[in-house]
N, C-alpha and C positions, 0 to 999 in steps of 0.2 A: 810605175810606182817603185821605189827604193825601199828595199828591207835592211837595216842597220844591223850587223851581227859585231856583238862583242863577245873577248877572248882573250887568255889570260894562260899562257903556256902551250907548249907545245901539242899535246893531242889538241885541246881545245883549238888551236890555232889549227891543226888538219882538219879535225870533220868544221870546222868556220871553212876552210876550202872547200870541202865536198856540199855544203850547203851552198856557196857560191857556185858552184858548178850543175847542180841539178835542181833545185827551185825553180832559176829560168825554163829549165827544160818541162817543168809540168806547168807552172803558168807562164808564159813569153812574154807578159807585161810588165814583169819583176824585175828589179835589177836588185842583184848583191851589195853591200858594200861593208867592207870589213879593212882594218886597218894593218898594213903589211907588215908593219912593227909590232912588239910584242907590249903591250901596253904598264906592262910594269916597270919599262923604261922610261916613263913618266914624258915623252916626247910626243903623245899621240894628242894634246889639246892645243894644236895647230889654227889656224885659218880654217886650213882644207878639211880634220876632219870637226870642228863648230860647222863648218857650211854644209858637209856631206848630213852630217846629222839633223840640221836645219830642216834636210828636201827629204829625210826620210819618211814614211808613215808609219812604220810596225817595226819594232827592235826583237834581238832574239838574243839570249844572256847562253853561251854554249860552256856547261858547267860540269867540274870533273871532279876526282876525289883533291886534286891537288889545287885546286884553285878557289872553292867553294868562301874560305876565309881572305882570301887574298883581301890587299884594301883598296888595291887602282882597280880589280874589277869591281867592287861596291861601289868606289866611288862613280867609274864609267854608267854602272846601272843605273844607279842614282838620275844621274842626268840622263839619261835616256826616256827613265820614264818621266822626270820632269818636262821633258821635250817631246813627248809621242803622248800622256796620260796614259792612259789604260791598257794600249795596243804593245802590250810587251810580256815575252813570257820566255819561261829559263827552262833552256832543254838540256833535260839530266841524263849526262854520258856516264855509265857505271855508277852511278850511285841510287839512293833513296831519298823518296821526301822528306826523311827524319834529316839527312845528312847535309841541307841546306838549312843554314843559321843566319840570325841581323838578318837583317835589310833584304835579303835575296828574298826570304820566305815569306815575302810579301808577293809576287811574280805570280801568273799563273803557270805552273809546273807541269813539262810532255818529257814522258818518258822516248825513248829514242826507239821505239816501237812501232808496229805499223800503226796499228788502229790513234794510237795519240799524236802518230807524228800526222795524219791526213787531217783530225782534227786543226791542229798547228794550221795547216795548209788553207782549209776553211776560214780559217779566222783572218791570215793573210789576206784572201779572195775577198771576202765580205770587206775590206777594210779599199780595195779596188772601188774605181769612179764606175768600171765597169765592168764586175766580177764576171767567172765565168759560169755557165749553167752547171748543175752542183753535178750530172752523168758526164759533162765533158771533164772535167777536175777530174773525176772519180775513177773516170777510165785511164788519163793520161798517167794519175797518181800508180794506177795496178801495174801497167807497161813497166813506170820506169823503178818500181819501191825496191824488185829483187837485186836489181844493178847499183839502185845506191845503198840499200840494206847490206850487200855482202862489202862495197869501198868501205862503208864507214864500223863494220864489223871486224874487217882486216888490219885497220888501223887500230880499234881498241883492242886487239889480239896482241899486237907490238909492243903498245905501251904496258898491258895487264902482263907480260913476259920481263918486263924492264925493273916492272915491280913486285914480282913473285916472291919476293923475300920480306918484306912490308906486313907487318902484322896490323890486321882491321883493329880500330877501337873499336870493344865490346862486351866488357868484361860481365855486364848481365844481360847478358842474348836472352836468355827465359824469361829473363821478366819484361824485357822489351818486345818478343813475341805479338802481343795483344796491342801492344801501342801500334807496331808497325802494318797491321789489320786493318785497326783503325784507321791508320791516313793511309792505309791503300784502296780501302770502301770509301773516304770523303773525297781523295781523285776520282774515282770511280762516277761519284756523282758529278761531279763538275763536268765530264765527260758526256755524262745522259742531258743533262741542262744544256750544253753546246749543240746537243745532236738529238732532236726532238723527235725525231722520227724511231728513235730505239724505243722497245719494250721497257717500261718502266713498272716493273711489278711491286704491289705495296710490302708485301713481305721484304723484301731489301730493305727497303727503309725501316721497317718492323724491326727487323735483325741489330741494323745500327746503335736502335734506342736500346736496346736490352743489352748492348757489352757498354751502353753508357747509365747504364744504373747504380743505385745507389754504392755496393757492392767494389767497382771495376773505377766509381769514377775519382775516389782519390787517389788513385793510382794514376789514373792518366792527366790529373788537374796537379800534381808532385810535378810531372816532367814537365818542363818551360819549352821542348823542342814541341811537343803535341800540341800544347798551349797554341803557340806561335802557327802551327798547320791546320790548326782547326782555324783560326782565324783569316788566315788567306785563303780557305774553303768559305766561308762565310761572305769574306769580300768577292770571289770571282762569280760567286752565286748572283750576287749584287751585280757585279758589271753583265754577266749574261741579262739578266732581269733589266737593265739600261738597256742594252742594244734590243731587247726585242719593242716588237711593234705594240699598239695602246689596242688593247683587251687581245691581247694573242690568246690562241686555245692552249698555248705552255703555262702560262699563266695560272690556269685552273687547274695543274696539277702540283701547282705549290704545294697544298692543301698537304698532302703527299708528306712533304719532306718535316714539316711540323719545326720551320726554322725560326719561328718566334720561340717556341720552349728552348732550343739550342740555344739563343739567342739568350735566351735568359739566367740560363743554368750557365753558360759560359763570364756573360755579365757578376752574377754572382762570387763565383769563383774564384775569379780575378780579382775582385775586390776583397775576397776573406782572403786569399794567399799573399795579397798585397803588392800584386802585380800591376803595378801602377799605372804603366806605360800601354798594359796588354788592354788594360780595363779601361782608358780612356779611348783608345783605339775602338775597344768593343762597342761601346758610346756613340761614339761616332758613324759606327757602320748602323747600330740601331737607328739612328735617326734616319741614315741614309734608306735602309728599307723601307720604312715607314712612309716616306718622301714618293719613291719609285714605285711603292703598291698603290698611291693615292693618282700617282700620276698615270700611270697604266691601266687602273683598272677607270679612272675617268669620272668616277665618282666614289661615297662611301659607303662599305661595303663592310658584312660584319667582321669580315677577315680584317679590315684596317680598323673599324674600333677595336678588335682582339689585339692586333699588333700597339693602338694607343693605351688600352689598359695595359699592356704589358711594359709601355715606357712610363706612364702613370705610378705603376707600381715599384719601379726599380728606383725613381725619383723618390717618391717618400721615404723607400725605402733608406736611401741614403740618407734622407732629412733624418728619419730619428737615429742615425747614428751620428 
């Protein structure tokens, strides 16, 4: 199987090397492919790489402080996931989930971490004709993580040296504090939904609802970047809830995450801020749940009339406005 890695400057273009370099080495079935040119040279939509891309199955979007706006990598992403669907996710070198904008923050997002980059790895595996057994991955992953954790640490030591003089945009850190919380608990989940076998205690989710009350949540429904991350938390929840299997035991711990009210409070919002683009997008993923709980759980369930009263309701709602 072929992994397509896109890249867009020079760090990004090294750890794209150390990605090519050590991926085969924990699954052997892999092959890299990543384009030698630097694609902002606009010369990379060739034959070879249409065709490289064609035979890929899972793309990786390898994203830095300096590339995140770029337009050849948006537009490269773009097509990648028009050409793979879902099987694409943007691995964040030095930055944060606030600091991916447009189009990227749609991706499911791995931090450059152990625990998120073996998640990565998993979702490669599973996307195999013939994954490997999840203790052989697991182990190969432990062997080789400290060998390519310290290459691709030395490299972002070079560049963050190059750039040492570079003042962060951030002129209200305090008030963005609580935002940045937030979409580091909604990765967080995306993470427990991938990986079912982790402890899912209800208090977590408990906690989430309460810095999203009434209180906290114009302040976070003001920022368009939260907006935008809460929404691609919503949709990867979705595509986890696709790949799994019809009445999985993950399934019945939906219950748990209480993403019909998210779902709805987000709906709303977007329509009173007049976020037009965010609220049909919102739209769309409700139905999409709706669809994938009927289908999984294989019949009607009170959970699915709850989620159809909840589209029932956001409908009229719009009618009498």
């Amino acid at each position: 199987m072929k992994v397509f890695v896109s890249w867009s400057g020079e760090l990004s273009k090294e750890i794209a090397e150390v990605l090519k370099k050590w991926i085969p080495c924990i699954i052997q079935s892999v092959e890299v492919f990543y384009s030698p040119e630097d694609i902002e040279k606009g010369d990379n939509w060739d034959a070879t790489i249409s065709s490289e891309l064609s035979e890929c199955n899972y793309g990786i979007i390898c994203l830095t402080p300096e590339n995140t706006m770029a337009p050849w990598i948006n537009f490269e992403a773009g097509a990648i996931a028009k050409s793979l669907d879902s099987k694409v996710s943007a691995l964040m070198i030095n930055i944060k989930p606030s600091d991916i904008k447009g189009p990227l923050s749609r991706y499911q997002a791995t931090r450059f971490e152990k625990q998120d980059f073996f998640q990565l790895l998993k979702s490669i595996n599973s996307a195999l004709d013939s994954p490997l057994e999840l203790t052989i991955l697991q182990n190969a992953f432990e062997a080789m993580w400290a060998t390519l954790e310290a290459e691709a640490n030395e490299i972002v030591e070079k560049y963050s040296k190059k750039n040492k003089g570079k003042v962060e945009v951030g002129e209200n850190k305090e008030q963005n504090e609580p935002i940045e919380e937030v979409l580091q608990l909604l990765r967080k989940q995306s993470t427990i939904l991938a990986n079912p076998e982790m402890i899912l205690p209800a208090e977590y989710m408990e906690h989430v609802f309460r810095r999203m009350n009434e209180r906290n949540r114009e302040l976070y429904f003001n920022n368009e970047e939260f907006v935008e991350e809460l929404i691609h938390y919503i949709n990867s929840v979705i595509i986890q809830m696709e790949m799994m299997p019809k009445n999985s035991a993950i399934l019945s711990l939906l219950q748990l995450f209480n993403l019909e009210e998210l779902i709805s409070i987000t709906i709303q919002n977007t329509r009173r801020k007049g976020y037009k683009q965010k609220y049909m997008a919102m739209r769309d993923l409700e139905r999409r749940y709706v669809a994938v709980l009927n289908d999984k759980r294989g019949d009607i369930t009170n959970r699915d009339v709850m989620s159809t009263t909840v589209i029932r309701k956001n409908n009229l709602e719009e009618e009498d406005r």
